[in-house]
C-alpha positions as CSV (number, residue, x, y, z in Angstrom):
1,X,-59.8,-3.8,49.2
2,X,-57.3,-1.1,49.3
3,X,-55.0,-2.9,50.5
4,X,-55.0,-5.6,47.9
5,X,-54.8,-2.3,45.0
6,X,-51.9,-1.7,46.4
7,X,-50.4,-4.7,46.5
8,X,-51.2,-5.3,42.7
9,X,-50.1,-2.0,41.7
10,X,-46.6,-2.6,43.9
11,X,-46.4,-5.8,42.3
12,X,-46.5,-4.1,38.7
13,X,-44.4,-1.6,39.5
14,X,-41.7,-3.8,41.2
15,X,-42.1,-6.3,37.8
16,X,-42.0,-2.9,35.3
17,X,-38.4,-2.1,37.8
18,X,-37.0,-5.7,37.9
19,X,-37.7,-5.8,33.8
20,X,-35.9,-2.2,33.2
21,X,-33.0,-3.9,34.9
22,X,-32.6,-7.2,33.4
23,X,-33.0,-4.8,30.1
24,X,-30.2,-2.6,31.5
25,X,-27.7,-5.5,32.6
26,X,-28.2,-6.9,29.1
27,X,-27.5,-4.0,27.1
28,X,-24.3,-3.5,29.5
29,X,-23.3,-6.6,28.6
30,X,-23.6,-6.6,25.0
31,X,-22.1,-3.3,24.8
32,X,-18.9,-4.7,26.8
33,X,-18.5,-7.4,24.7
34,X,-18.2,-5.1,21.7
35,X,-16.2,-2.8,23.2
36,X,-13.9,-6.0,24.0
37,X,-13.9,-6.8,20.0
38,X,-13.4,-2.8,19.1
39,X,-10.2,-3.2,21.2
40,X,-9.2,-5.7,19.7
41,X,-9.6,-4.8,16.4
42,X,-7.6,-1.3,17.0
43,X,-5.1,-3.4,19.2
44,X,-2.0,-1.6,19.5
45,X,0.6,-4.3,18.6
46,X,1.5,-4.2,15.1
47,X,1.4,-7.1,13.1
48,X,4.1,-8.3,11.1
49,X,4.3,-7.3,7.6
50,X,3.7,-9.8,4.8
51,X,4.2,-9.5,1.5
52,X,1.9,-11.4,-1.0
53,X,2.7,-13.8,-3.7
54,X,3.8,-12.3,-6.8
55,X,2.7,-13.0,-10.6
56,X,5.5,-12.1,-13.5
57,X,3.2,-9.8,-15.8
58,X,3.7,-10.2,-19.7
59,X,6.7,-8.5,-21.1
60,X,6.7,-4.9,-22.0
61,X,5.1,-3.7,-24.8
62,X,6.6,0.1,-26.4
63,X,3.6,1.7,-26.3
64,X,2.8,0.9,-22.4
65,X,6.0,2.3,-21.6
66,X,5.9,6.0,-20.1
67,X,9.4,7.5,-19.6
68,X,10.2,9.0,-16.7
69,X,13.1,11.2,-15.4
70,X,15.9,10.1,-13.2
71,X,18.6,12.5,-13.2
72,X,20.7,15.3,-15.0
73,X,23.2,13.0,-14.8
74,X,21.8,10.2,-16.3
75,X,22.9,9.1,-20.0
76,X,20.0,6.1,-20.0
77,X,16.6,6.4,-20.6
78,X,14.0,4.9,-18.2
79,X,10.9,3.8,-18.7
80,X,7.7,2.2,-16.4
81,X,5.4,-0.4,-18.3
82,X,2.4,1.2,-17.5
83,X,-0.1,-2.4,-17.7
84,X,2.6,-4.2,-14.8
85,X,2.1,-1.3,-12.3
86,X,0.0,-2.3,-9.2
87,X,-0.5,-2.1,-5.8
88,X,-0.6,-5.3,-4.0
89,X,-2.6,-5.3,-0.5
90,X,0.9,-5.4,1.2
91,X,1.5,-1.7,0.0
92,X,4.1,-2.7,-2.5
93,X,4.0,-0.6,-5.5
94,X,5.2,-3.2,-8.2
95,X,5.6,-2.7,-12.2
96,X,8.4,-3.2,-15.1
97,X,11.1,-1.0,-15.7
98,X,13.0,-0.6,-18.5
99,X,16.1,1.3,-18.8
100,X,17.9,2.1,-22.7
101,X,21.1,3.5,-23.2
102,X,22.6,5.2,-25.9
103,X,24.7,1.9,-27.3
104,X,21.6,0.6,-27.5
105,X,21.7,-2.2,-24.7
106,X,18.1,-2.5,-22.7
107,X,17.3,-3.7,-19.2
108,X,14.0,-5.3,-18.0
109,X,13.1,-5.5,-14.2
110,X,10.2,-6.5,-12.2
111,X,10.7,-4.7,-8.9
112,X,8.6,-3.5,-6.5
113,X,9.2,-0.7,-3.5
114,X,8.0,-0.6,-0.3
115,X,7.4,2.7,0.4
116,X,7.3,2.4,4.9
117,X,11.2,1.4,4.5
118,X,12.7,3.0,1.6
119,X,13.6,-0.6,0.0
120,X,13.8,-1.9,-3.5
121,X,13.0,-6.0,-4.5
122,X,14.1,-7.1,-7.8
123,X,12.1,-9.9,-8.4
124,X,13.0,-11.0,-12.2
125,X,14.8,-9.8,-15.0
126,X,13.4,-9.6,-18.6
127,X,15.1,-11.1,-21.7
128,X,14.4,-10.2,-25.6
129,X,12.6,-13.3,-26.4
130,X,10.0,-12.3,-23.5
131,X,10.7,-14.8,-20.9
132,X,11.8,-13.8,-17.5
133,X,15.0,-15.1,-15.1
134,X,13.9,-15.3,-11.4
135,X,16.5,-12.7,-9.6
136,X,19.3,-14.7,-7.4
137,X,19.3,-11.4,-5.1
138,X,15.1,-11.7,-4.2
139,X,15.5,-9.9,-1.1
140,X,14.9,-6.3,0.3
141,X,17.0,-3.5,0.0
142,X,17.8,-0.7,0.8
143,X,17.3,2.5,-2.1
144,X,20.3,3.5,-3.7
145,X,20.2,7.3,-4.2
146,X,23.6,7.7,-6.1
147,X,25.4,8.2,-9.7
148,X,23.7,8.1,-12.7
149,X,21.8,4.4,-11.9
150,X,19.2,5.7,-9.2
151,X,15.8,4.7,-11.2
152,X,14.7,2.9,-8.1
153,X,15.6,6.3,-5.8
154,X,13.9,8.0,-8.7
155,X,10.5,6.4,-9.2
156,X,10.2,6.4,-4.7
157,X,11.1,10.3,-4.7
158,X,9.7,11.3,-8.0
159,X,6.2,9.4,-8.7
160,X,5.9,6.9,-6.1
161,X,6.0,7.9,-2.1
162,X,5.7,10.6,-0.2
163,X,7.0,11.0,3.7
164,X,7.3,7.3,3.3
165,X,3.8,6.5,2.6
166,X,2.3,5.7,-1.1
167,X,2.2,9.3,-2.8
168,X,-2.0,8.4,-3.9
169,X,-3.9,5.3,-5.2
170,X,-2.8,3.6,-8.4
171,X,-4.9,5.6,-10.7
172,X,-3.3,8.8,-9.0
173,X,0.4,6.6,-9.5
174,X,-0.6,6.0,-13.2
175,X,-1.6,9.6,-14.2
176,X,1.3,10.7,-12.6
177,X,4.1,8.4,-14.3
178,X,1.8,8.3,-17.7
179,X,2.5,12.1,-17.9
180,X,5.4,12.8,-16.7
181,X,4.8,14.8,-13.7
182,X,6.8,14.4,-10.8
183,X,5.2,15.0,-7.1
184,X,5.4,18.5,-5.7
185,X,9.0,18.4,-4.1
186,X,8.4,21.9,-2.7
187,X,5.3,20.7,-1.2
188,X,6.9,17.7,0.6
189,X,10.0,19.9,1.1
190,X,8.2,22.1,3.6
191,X,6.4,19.4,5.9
C-alpha cells in the first residue's frame, strides 16, 4: 500500500512539474514574440518622410490676420492668417501669409516649413478676387535668411521651430503668432 501512495503522489507531483513547464515554455514564447513586434516597432531604420496631400484654405480674411515681425530692415508688413495655420501629420507647419508694402501692393502665399531641414514650399499664390494660382516652383527649399524679404527665415526662427524641431503644438504656434511674441532667442541661444 505504501508503495502505490507513492506512486500516486509521484505521479501528481511529476503532472503539477510537467504543467509549470508547459506554462513556462508558453509564456516564453509569447513574451518573444512581443518582444519581436516591440523591435520592430522601435526599428532603427528610419522611414522615409512623406508629406501629405494639401487643401488650399479660403482666402484671408483682415481680421484673421496677426502681423508678425521680420526685420529692422524690413519696409513691408507681414502678416499670418491665423484660420490656414495647421500642422499636418508630416510635421509641416502650413498657413497663409500675407505681406503689404507701403505702395500698397499685397502678396498672398500658402507655404508651409518643415522645420527637420530648414526648408520652405510655396504651394499657391493668392489673387484679389480670392482664387488661388498653383505655384510653378512646388518643391522644397532651402530658407532664405537675407535682405529685407526673409518672412519665411522669420516665421522658422521667430514663432515657428526651435533647434529644428516644432517650437510647441499649434495652439502654443497660435498664441504665439496671435500675440506677437517671438520665442525666447536667449533661451535657444544658450543650448
Amino acid at each position: 500500500m505504501p508503495q502505490r501512495l507513492w506512486n500516486t503522489h509521484a505521479a501528481r507531483r511529476l503532472a503539477r512539474t510537467l504543467t509549470a513547464g508547459l506554462l513556462l515554455c508558453s509564456a516564453s514564447l509569447s513574451f518573444a514574440q512581443q518582444l519581436g513586434t516591440f523591435d520592430e516597432e522601435f526599428d532603427d531604420e528610419e522611414k522615409p518622410w512623406q508629406e501629405i496631400a494639401v487643401q488650399l484654405p479660403p482666402n484671408p480674411v483682415q481680421e484673421n490676420l496677426a502681423e508678425f515681425y521680420v526685420g529692422p530692415t524690413t519696409l513691408s508688413k507681414s502678416y499670418v492668417d491665423l484660420k490656414s495655420l495647421t500642422i499636418g501629420s508630416d510635421n509641416v507647419v502650413r498657413y497663409t501669409m500675407v505681406t503689404k508694402s507701403d505702395g500698397g501692393a499685397t502678396n498672398i502665399i500658402y507655404a508651409g516649413i518643415r522645420c527637420e531641414t530648414y526648408e520652405v514650399k510655396w504651394y499657391a499664390f493668392g489673387h484679389a478676387d480670392g482664387k488661388w494660382s498653383r505655384s510653378r516652383q512646388d518643391k522644397w527649399t532651402r530658407i532664405k535668411d537675407a535682405g529685407a524679404n526673409r518672412q519665411d527665415a522669420a516665421l522658422y526662427k521667430g514663432y515657428l521651430c526651435q533647434s529644428g524641431m516644432l517650437a510647441g503644438n499649434q495652439k502654443a504656434i497660435y498664441e504665439r503668432l496671435r500675440d506677437n511674441r517671438m520665442l525666447d532667442m536667449a533661451r535657444e541661444s544658450s543650448r
